[in-house]
C-alpha positions as CSV (number, residue, x, y, z in Angstrom):
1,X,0.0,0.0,0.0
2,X,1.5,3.6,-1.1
3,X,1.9,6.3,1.9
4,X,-0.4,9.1,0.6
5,X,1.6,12.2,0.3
6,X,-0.1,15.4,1.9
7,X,-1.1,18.1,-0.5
8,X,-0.6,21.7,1.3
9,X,-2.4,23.6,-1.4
10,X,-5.1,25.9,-0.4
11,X,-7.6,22.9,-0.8
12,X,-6.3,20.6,0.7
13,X,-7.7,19.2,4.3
14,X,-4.8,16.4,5.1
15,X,-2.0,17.9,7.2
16,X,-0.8,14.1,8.0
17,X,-1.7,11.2,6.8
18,X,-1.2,7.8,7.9
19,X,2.0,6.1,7.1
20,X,2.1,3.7,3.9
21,X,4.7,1.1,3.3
22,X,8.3,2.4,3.0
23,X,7.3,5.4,5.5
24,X,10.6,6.8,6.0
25,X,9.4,7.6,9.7
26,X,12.7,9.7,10.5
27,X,12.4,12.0,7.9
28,X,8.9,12.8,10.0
29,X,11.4,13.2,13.4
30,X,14.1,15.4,11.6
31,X,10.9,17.7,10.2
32,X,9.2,18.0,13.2
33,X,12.6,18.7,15.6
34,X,13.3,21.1,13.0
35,X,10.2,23.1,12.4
36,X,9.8,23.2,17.0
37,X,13.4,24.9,16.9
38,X,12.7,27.0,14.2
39,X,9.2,28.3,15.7
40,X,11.6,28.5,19.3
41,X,14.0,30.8,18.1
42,X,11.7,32.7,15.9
43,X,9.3,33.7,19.6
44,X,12.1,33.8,21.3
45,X,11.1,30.2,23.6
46,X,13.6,27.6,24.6
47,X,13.5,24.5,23.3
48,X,15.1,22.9,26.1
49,X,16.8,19.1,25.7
50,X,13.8,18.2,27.8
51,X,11.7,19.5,25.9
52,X,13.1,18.6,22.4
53,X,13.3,15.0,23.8
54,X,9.4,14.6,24.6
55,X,8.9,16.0,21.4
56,X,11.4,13.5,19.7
57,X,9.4,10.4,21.5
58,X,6.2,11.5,20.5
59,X,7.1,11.7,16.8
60,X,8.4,8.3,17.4
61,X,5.5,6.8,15.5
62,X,2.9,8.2,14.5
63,X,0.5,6.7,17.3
64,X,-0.7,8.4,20.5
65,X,1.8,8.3,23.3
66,X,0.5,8.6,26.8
67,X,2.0,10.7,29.3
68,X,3.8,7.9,31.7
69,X,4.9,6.1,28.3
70,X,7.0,9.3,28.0
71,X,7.9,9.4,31.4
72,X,9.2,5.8,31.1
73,X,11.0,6.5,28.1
74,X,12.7,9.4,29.7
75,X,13.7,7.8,33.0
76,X,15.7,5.4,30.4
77,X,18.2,8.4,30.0
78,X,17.7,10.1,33.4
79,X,15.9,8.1,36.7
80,X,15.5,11.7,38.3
81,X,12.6,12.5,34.9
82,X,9.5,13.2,37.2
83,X,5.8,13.4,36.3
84,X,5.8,17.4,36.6
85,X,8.8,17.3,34.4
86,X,7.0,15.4,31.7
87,X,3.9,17.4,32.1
88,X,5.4,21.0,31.8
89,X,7.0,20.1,29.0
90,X,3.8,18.6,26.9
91,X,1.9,22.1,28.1
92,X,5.1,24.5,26.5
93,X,4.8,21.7,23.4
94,X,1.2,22.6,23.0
95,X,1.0,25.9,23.4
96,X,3.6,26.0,20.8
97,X,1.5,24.2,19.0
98,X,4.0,21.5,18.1
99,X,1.7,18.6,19.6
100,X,-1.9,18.0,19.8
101,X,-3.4,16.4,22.7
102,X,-6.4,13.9,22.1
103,X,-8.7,13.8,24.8
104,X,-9.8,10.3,23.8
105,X,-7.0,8.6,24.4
106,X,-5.6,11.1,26.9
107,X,-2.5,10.5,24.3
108,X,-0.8,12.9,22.6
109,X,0.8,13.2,18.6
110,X,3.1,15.5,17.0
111,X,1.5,18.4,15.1
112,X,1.4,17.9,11.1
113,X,1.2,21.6,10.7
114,X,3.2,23.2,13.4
115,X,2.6,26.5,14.8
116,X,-0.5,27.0,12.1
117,X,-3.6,28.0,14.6
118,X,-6.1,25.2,13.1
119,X,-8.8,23.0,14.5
120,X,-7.5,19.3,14.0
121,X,-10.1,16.7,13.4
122,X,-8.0,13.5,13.8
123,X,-8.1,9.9,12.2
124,X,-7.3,7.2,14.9
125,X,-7.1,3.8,13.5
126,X,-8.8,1.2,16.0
127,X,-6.2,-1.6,14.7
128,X,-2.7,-0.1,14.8
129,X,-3.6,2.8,16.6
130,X,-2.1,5.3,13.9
131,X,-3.3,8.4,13.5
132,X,-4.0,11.0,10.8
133,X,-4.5,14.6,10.8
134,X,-6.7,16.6,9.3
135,X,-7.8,20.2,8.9
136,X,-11.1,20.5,6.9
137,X,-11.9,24.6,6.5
138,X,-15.8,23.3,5.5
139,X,-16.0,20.8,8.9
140,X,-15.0,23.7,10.7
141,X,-16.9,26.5,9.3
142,X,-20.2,23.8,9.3
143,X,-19.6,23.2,12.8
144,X,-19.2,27.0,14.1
145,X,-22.2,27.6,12.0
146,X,-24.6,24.8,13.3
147,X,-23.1,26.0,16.9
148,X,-23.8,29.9,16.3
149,X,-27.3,28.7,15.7
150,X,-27.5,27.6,18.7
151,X,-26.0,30.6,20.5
152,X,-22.8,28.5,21.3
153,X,-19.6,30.1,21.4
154,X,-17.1,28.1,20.7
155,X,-13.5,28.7,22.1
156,X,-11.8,25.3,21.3
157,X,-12.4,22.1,19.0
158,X,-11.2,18.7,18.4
159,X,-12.6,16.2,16.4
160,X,-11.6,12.7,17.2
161,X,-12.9,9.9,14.8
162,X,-12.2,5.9,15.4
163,X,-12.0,3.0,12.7
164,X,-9.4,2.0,10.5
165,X,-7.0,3.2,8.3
166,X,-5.4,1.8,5.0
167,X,-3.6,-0.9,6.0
168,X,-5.9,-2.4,9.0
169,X,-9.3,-1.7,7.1
């Protein structure tokens, strides 16, 4: 099965799709550690080793990696790695909007589109637990018209859907 390659034009909806077969998965790692020191420097945040490290584990696949699975990962380098620690540094990756955390799962996964301000209405395969992301202008603009109807304000969205991707469907 071929990896579908994300179109960025202006009408496109798929920021990240799932992997195919021949995924060259660190190419997705070297992109995403990249693009977070890039946006760093350009605010003027720190992209601490810490920090950079989380965000290194959770690009480690592209499946939803709980919290303690980070923390485990990182007491492998460091037994002082604490749940604060971990914790902190997932709240400076999302509000850098370099991660995305789905409520779901209570998981998180790397941003396709990092730094963009944009919805996310996520894939998550029930079978190998991949995700892809998406960011559908018409979901979004059907959703905060159906919810202005209603006299709903919204401040924050997430769509999460299960099934199954490509390769387990």
């Amino acid at each position: 099965m071929r990896e579908a390659t994300p179109d960025r034009s202006s009408t496109s909806s798929v920021v990240s799709p799932f992997p195919g077969e021949g995924h060259d998965h660190q190419r997705c790692i070297d992109a995403a550690l990249a693009a977070a020191e890039q946006r760093c420097q350009a605010r003027g945040r720190r992209l601490t080793p810490l920090r950079r490290r989380v965000l290194e584990l959770i690009w480690a696949s592209h499946q939803p990696v709980k919290a303690y699975d980070l923390l485990a990962a990182l007491r492998v380098d460091s037994a002082s790695a604490a749940p604060p620690t971990v914790y902190r540094a997932l709240d400076f990756l999302i509000a850098e909007r370099l991660v995305h955390r789905l409520a779901s799962l209570n998981a998180y996964v790397g941003c396709g589109h990092p730094g963009h301000r944009h919805t996310g209405q996520f894939l998550i395969c029930r079978g190998c637990q991949a995700v892809a992301e998406l960011d559908d202008p018409e979901i979004e603009s059907l959703l905060e018209a159906r919810a202005s109807e209603l006299g709903f304000a919204r401040v924050d969205q997430t769509i999460e859907l299960e099934g199954l991707c490509p390769r387990c469907g």
